[in-house]
N, C-alpha and C positions, 0 to 999 in steps of 0.2 A: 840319152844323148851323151855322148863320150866330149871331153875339155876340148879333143883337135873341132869335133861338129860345131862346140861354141865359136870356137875362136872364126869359121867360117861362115860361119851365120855374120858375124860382128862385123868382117870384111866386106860381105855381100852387102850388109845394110852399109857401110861406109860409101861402098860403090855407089848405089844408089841415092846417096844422099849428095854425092858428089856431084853425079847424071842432072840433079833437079837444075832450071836454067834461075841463073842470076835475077830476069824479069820477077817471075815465082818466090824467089826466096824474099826479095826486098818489099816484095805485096805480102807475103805471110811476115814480115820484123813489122811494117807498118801499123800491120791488123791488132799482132800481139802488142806493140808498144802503147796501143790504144785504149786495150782492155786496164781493167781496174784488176789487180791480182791480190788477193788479199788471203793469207792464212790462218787457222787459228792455231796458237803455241799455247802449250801447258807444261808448269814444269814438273818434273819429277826431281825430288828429292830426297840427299839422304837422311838419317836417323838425326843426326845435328840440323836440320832443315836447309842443310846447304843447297844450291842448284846441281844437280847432277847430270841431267839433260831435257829435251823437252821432247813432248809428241806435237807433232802436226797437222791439220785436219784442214780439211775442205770447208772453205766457207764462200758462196755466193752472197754477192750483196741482196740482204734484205730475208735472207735465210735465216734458222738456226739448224744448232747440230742437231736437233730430233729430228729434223727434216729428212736426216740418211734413211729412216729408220726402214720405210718401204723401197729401198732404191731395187732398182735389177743389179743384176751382176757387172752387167755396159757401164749401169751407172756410177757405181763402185771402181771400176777399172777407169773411167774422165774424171773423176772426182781425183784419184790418189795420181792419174797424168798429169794433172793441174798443179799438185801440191807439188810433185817435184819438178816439172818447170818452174815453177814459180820458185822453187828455194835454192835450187840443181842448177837451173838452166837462165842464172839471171849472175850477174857479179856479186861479188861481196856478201858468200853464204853465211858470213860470222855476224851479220846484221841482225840472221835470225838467230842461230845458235850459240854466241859468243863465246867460238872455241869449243863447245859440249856437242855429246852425243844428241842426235836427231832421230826420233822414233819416226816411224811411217808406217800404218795401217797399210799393206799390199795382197789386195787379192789373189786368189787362187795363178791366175795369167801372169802374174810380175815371177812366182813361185815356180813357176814350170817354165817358164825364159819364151814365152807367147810373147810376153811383152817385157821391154827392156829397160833397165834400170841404170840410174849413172852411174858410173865406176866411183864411188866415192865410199870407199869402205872403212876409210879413217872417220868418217863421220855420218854415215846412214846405216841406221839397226831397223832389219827389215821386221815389220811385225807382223806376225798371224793371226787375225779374227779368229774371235772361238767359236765363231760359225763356221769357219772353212772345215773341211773334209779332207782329212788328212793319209792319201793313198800310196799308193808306190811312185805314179808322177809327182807327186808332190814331195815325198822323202829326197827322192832321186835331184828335185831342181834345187832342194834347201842343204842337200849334199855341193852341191856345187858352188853356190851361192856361197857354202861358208869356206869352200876350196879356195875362192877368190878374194878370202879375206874378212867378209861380211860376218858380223855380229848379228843373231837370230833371235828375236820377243815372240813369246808364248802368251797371248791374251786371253782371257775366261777361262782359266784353266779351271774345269771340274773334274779333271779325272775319268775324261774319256777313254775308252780304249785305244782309240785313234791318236787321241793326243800323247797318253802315255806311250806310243811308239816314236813320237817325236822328241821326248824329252831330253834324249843322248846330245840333240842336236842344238840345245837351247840354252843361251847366256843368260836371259832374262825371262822368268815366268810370272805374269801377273796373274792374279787371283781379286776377286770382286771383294772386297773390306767390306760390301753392305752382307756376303753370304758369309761369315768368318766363322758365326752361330753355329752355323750349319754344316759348313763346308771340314770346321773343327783340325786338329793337328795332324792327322793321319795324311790329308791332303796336301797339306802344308809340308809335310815331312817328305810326302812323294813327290812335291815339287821342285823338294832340293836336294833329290837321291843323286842327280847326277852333277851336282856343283852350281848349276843354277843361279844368280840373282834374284832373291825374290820380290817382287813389286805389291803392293798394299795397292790395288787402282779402287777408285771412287769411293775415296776419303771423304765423306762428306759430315761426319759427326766427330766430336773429342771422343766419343766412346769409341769409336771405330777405329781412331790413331793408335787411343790406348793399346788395342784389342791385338792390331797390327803389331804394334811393341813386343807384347808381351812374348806372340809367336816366332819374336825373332826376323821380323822384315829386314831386310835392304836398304829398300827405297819404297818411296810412298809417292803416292799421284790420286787428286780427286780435289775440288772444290773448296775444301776445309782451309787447305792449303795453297789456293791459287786457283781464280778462274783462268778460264781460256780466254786469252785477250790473243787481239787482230793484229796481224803485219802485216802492212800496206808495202808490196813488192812492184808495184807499178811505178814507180822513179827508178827501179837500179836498172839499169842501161842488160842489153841481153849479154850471154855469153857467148862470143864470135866463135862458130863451127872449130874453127882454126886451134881455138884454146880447150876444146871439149877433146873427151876419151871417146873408144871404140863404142863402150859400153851406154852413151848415153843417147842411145838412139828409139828414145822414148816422147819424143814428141808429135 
């Protein structure tokens, strides 16, 4: 898909989101201002353990995060819907962020422009499960994606094939701190062939920080250092059509 096909896609979806009647729009603010919206944030930090930004996750009340573990694909794509209305599509995004970089887990669909993302590229770092499958759709939307500004996370990095063809395209590569054993310098060193930030995710031991240290991390993310605590997005008031981009036509 060529940048004029986006920007026509973006208008078409404006259009129709224009077409929806008044009636309809005030019974969907209604619905959503009723819901309980709640996030989980984790912070990642740097080497001096300062805050550097946070990720974001899907949380249902009365859920935990193991619960993603069996999701489908659907359920992966309303799960990470949810997190950016609720952080994207509500006022006062510095409530959850304060001023930092916002990670967000987005499936394969947010990556190929299926589904659409806020135009917030000063502050949204799209990230890639290292479960996704990493093909020519996929190269092609994270080409665009970083056209438009957007900052690109590389999560589970092992040293896939697939993934090593993404790495040209990657500000930040995390790498699992519990596989360091294993996964060893070679990996580490291929993660930051092309400039890379490197991320230490799921810190959960001092040996593992050390472990991170010694190879040289970035920044560090995992338990050790901060659980994932809840933000309650259900009081900030929504964000009026009127004040939103072309691109945020993800709800």
């Amino acid at each position: 898909m060529t940048t004029g096909q986006g920007d026509a896609e973006r208008l078409l979806a404006a259009e129709i989101d224009a077409a929806i009647p008044d009636v309809l729009r005030q019974e969907w603010d209604r619905h959503v201002a009723r819901e309980q919206v709640v996030v989980g944030r984790q912070g990642i930090f740097s080497p001096r353990l300062h805050p550097f930004g946070y990720e974001l996750a899907f949380r249902a009340p009365g859920a935990t995060s193991t619960d993603a573990a069996g999701w489908s694909e659907l359920q992966h794509e309303r799960a990470t819907s949810a997190v950016l209305r609720a952080t994207f599509g509500r006022v006062d995004v510095d409530e959850v962020g304060h001023g930092r970089w916002l990670f967000v887990r987005c499936p394969r669909a947010f990556l190929t422009g299926e589904l659409h993302l806020p135009h917030r590229p000063d502050r949204l770092v799209i990230e890639i499960t290292g479960t996704t499958r990493i093909d020519g759709d996929v190269l092609r939307g994270v080409r665009r994606l970083r056209e438009q500004g957007f900052r690109i996370a590389m999560a589970g990095f092992v040293s896939r094939q697939d993934q090593r063809s993404l790495l040209p395209q990657a500000d930040f590569v995390k790498i699992d701190a519990r596989d360091l054993d294993v996964e060893g310098e070679p990996v580490v060193d291929l993660a930051r062939s092309h400039g890379a930030l490197l991320v230490a995710e799921f810190v959960e031991t001092s040996t593992e920080l050390k472990a991170a240290r010694r190879l040289g991390f970035d920044l560090y993310q995992g338990n050790l250092l901060e659980r994932s605590l809840l933000v309650d997005r259900t009081s900030a008031p929504l964000l009026r059509p009127g004040r939103n981009t072309l691109g945020q036509h993800y709800i």
